[in-house]
PDB file with SEQRES, HELIX, SHEET and CRYST1 records, atoms N, CA, C and O in Angstrom:
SEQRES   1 A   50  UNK UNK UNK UNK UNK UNK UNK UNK UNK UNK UNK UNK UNK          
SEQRES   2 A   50  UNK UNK UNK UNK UNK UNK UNK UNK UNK UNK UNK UNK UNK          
SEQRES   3 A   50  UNK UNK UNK UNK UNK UNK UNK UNK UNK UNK UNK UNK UNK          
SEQRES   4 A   50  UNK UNK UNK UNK UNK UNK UNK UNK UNK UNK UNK                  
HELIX    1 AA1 UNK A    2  UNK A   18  1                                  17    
HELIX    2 AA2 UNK A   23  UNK A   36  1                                  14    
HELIX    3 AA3 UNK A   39  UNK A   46  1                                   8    
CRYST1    1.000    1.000    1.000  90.00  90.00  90.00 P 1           1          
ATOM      1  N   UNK A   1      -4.743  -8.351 -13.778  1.00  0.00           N  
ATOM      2  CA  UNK A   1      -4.234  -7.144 -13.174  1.00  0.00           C  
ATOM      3  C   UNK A   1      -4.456  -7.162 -11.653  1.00  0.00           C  
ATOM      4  O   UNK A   1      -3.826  -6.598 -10.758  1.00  0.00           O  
ATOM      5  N   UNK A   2      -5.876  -8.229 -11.597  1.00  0.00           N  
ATOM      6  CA  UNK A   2      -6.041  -7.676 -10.079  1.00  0.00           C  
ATOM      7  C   UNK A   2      -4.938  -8.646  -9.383  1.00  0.00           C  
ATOM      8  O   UNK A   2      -4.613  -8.351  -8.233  1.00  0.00           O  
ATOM      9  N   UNK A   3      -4.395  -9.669  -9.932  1.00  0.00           N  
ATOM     10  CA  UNK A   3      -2.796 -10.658  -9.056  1.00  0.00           C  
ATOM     11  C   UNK A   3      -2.048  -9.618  -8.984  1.00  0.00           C  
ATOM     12  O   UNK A   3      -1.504  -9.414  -7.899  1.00  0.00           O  
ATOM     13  N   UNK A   4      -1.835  -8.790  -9.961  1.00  0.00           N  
ATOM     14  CA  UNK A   4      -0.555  -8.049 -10.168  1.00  0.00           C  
ATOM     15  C   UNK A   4      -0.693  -7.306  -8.701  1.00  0.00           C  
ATOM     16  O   UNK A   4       0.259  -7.401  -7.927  1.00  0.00           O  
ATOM     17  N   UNK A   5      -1.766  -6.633  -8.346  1.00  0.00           N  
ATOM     18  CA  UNK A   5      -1.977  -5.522  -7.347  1.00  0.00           C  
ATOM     19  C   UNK A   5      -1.946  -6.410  -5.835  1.00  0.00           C  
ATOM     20  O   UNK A   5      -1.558  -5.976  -4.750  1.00  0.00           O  
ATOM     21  N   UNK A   6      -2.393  -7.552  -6.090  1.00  0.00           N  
ATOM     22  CA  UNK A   6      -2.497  -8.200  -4.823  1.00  0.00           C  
ATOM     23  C   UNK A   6      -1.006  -8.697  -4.225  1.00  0.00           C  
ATOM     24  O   UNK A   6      -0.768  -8.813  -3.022  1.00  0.00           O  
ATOM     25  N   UNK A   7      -0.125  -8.948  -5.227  1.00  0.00           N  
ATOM     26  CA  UNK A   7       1.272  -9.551  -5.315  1.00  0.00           C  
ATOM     27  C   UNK A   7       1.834  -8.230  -4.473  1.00  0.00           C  
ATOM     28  O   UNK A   7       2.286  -8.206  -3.328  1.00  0.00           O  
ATOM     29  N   UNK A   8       1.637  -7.018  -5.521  1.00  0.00           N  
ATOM     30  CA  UNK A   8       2.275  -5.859  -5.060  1.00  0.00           C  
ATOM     31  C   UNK A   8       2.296  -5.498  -3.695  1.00  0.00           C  
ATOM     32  O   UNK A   8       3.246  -5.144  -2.998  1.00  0.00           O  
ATOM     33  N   UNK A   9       0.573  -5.707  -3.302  1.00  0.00           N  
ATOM     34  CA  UNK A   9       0.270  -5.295  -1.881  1.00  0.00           C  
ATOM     35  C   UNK A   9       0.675  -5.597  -0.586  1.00  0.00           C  
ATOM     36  O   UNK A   9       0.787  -4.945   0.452  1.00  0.00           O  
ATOM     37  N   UNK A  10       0.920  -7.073  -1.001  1.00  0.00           N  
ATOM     38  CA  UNK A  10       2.111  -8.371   0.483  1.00  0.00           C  
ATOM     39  C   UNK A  10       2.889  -7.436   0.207  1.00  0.00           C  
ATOM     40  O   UNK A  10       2.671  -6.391   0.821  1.00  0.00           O  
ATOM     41  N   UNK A  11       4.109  -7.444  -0.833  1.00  0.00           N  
ATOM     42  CA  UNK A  11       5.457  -6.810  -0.827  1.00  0.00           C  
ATOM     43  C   UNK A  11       5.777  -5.710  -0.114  1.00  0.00           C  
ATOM     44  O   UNK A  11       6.437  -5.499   0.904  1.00  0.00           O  
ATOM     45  N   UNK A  12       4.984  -4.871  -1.099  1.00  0.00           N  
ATOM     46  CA  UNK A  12       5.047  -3.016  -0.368  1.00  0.00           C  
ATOM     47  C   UNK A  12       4.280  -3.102   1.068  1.00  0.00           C  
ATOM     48  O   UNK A  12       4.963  -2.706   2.013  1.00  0.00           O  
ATOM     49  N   UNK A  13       3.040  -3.533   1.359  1.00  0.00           N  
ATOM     50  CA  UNK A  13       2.814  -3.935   3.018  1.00  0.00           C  
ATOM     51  C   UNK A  13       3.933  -4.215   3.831  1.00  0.00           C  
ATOM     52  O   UNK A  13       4.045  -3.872   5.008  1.00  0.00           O  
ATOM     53  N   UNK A  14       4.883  -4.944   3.068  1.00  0.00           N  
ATOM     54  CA  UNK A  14       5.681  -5.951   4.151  1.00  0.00           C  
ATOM     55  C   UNK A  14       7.009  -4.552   4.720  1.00  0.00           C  
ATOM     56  O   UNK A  14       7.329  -4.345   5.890  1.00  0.00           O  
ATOM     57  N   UNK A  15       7.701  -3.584   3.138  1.00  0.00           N  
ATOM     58  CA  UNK A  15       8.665  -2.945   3.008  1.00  0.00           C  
ATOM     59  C   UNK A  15       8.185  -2.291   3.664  1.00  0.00           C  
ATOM     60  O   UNK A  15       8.918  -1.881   4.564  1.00  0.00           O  
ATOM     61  N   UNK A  16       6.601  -1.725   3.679  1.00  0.00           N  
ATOM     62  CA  UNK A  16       6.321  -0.146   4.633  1.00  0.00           C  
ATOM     63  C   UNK A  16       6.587  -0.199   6.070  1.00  0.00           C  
ATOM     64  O   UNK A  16       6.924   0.802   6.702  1.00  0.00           O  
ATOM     65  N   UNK A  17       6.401  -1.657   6.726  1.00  0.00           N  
ATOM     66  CA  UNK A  17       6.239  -2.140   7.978  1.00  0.00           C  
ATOM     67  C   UNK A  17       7.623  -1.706   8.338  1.00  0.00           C  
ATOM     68  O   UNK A  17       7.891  -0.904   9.233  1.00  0.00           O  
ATOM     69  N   UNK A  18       8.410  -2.264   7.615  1.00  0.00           N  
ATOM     70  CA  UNK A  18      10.039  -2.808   7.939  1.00  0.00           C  
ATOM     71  C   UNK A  18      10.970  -1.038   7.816  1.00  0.00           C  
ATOM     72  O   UNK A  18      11.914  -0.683   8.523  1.00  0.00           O  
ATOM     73  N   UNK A  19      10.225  -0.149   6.583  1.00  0.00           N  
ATOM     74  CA  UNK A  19      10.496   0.755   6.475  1.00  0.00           C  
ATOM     75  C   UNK A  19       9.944   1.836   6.625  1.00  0.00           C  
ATOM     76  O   UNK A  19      10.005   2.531   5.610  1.00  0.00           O  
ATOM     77  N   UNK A  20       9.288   2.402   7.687  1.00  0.00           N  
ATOM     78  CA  UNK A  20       8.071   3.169   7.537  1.00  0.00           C  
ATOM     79  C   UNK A  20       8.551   4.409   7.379  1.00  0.00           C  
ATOM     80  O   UNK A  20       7.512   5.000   7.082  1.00  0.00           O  
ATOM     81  N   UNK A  21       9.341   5.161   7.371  1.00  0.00           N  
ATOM     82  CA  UNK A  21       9.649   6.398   6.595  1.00  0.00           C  
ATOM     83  C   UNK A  21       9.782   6.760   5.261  1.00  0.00           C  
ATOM     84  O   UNK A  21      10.163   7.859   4.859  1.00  0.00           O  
ATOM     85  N   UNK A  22       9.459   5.810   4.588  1.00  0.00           N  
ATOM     86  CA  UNK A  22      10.000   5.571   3.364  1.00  0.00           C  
ATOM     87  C   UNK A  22       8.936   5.711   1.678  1.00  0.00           C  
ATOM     88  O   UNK A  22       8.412   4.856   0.964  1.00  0.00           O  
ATOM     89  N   UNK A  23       8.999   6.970   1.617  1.00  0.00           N  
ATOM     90  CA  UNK A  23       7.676   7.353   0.666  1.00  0.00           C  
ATOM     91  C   UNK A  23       7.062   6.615  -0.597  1.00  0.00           C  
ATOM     92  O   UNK A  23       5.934   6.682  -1.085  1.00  0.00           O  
ATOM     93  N   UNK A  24       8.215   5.868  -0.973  1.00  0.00           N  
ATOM     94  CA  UNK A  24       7.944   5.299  -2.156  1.00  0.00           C  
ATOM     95  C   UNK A  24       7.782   3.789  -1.887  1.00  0.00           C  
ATOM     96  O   UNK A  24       7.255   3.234  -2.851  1.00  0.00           O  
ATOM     97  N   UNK A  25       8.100   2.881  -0.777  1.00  0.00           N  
ATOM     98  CA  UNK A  25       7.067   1.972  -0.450  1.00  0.00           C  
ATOM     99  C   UNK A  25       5.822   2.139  -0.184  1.00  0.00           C  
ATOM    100  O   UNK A  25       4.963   1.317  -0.505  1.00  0.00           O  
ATOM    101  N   UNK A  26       5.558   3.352   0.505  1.00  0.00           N  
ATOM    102  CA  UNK A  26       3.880   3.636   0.850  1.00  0.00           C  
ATOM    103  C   UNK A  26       3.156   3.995  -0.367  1.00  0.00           C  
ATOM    104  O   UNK A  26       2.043   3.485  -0.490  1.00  0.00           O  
ATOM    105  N   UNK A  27       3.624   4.873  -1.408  1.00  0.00           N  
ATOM    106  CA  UNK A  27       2.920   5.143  -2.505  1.00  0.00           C  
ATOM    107  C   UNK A  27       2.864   3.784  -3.649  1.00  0.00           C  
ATOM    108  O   UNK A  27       2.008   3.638  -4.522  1.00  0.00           O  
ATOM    109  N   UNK A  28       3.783   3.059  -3.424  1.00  0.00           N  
ATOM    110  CA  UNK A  28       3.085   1.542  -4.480  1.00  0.00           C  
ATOM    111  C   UNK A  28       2.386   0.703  -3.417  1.00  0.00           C  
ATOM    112  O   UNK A  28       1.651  -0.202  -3.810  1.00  0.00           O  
ATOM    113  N   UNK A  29       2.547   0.922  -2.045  1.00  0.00           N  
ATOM    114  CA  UNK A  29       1.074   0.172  -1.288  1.00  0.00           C  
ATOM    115  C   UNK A  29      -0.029   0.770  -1.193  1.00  0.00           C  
ATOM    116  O   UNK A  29      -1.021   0.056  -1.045  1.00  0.00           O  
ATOM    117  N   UNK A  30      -0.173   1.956  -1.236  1.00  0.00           N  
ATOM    118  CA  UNK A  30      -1.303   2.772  -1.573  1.00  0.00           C  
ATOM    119  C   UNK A  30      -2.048   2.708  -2.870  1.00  0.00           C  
ATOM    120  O   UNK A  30      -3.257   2.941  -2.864  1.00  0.00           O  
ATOM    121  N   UNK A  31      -1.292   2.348  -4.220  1.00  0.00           N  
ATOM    122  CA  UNK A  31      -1.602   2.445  -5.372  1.00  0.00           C  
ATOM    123  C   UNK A  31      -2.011   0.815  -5.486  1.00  0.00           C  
ATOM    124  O   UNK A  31      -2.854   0.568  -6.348  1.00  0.00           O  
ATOM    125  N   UNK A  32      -1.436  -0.458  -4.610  1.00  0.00           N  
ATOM    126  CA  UNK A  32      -1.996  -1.296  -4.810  1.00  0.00           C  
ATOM    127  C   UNK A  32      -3.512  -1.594  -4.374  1.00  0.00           C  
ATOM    128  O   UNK A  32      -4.429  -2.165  -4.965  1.00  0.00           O  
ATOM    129  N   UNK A  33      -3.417  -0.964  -3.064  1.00  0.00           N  
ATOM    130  CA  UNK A  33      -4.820  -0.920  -2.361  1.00  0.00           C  
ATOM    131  C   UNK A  33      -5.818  -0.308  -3.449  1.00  0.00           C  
ATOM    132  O   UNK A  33      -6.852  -0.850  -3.838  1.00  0.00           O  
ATOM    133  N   UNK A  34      -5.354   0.820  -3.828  1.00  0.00           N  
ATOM    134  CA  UNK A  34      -6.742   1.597  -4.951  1.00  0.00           C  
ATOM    135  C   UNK A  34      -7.078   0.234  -6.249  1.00  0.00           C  
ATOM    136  O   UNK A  34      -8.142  -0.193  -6.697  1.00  0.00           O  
ATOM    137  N   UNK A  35      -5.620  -0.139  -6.540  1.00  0.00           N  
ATOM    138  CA  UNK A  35      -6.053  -1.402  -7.240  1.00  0.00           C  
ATOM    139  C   UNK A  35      -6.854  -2.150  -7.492  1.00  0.00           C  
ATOM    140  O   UNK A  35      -7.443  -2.479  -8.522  1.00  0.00           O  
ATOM    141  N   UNK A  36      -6.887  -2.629  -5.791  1.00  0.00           N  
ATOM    142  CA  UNK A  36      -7.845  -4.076  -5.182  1.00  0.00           C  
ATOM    143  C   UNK A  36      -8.816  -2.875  -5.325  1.00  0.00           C  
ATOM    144  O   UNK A  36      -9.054  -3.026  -6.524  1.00  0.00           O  
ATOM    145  N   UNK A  37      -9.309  -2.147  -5.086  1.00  0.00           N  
ATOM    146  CA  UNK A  37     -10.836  -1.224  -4.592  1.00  0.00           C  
ATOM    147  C   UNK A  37     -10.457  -1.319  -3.059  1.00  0.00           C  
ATOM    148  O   UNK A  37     -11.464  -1.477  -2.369  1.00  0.00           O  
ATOM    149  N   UNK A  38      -9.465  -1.275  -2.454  1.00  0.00           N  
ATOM    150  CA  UNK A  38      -9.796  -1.150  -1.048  1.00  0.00           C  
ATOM    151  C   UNK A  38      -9.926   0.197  -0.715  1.00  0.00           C  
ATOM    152  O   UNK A  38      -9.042   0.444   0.104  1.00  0.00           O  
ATOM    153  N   UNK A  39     -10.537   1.105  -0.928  1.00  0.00           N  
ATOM    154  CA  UNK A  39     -10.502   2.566  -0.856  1.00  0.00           C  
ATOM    155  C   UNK A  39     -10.455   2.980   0.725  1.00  0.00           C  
ATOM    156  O   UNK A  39      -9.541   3.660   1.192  1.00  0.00           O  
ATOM    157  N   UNK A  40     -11.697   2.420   1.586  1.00  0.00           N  
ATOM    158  CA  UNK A  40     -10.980   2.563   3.093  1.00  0.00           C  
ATOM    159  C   UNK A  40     -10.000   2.241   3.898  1.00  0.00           C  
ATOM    160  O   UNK A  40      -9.589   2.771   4.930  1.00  0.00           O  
ATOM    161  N   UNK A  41      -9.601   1.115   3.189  1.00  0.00           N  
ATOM    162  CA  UNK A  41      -8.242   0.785   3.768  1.00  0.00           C  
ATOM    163  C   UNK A  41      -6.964   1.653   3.421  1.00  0.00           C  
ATOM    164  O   UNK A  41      -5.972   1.889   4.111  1.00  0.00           O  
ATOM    165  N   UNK A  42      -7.319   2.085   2.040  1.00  0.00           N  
ATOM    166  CA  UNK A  42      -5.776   2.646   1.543  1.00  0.00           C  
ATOM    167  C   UNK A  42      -5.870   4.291   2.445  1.00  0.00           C  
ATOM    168  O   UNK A  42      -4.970   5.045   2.817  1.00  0.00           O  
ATOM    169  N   UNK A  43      -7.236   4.375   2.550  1.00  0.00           N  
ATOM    170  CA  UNK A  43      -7.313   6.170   3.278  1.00  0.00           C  
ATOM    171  C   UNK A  43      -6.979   5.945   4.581  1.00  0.00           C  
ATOM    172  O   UNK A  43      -6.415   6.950   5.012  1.00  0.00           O  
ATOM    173  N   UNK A  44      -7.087   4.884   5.609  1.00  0.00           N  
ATOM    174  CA  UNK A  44      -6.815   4.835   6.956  1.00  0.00           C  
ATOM    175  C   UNK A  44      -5.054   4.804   7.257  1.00  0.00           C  
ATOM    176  O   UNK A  44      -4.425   5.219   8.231  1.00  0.00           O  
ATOM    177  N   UNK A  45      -4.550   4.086   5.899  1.00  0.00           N  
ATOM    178  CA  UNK A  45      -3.201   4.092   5.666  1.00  0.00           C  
ATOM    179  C   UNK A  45      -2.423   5.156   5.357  1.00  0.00           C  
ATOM    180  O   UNK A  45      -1.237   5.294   5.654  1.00  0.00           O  
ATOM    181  N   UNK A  46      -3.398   6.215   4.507  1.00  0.00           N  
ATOM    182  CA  UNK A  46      -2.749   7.466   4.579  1.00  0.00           C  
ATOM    183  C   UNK A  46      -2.848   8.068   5.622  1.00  0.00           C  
ATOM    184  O   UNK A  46      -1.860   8.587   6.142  1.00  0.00           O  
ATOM    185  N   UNK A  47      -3.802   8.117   6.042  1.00  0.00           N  
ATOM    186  CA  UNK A  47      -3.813   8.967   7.272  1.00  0.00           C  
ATOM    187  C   UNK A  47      -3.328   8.511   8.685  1.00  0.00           C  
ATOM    188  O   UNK A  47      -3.524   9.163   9.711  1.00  0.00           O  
ATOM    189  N   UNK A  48      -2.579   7.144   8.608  1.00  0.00           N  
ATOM    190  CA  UNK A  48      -1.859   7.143   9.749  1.00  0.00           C  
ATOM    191  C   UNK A  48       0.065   7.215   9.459  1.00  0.00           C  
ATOM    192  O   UNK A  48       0.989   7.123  10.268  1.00  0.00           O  
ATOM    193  N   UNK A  49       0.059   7.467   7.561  1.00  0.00           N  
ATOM    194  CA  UNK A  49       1.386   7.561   7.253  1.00  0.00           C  
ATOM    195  C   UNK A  49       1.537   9.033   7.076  1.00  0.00           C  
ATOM    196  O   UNK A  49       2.715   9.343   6.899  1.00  0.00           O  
ATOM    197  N   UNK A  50       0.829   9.884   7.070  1.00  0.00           N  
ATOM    198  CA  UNK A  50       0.904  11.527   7.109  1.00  0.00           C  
ATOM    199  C   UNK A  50       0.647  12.253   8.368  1.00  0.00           C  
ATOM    200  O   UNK A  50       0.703  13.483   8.394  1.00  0.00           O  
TER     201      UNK A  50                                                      
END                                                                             
């Protein structure tokens, strides 16, 4: 599971970059980060996408 989240995380990282308005790339890169356990990373990400 944890490939699955790490796979996810390049992808949706890459779409949020390319697309940053775009809610539903940020919420499966957010959900990958909680994945990995990156919990500070995924909160610094919210709070610079809100």
């Amino acid at each position: 599971q944890l490939r699955e989240h790490a796979e996810v995380q390049g992808e949706a990282g890459r779409l949020t970059r390319e697309h940053d308005l775009d809610e539903n790339f940020a919420r499966l890169y957010l959900q990958s980060l909680d994945g990995l356990g990156k919990y500070a990373r995924a909160l610094d990400f919210h709070a610079r996408f809100c």
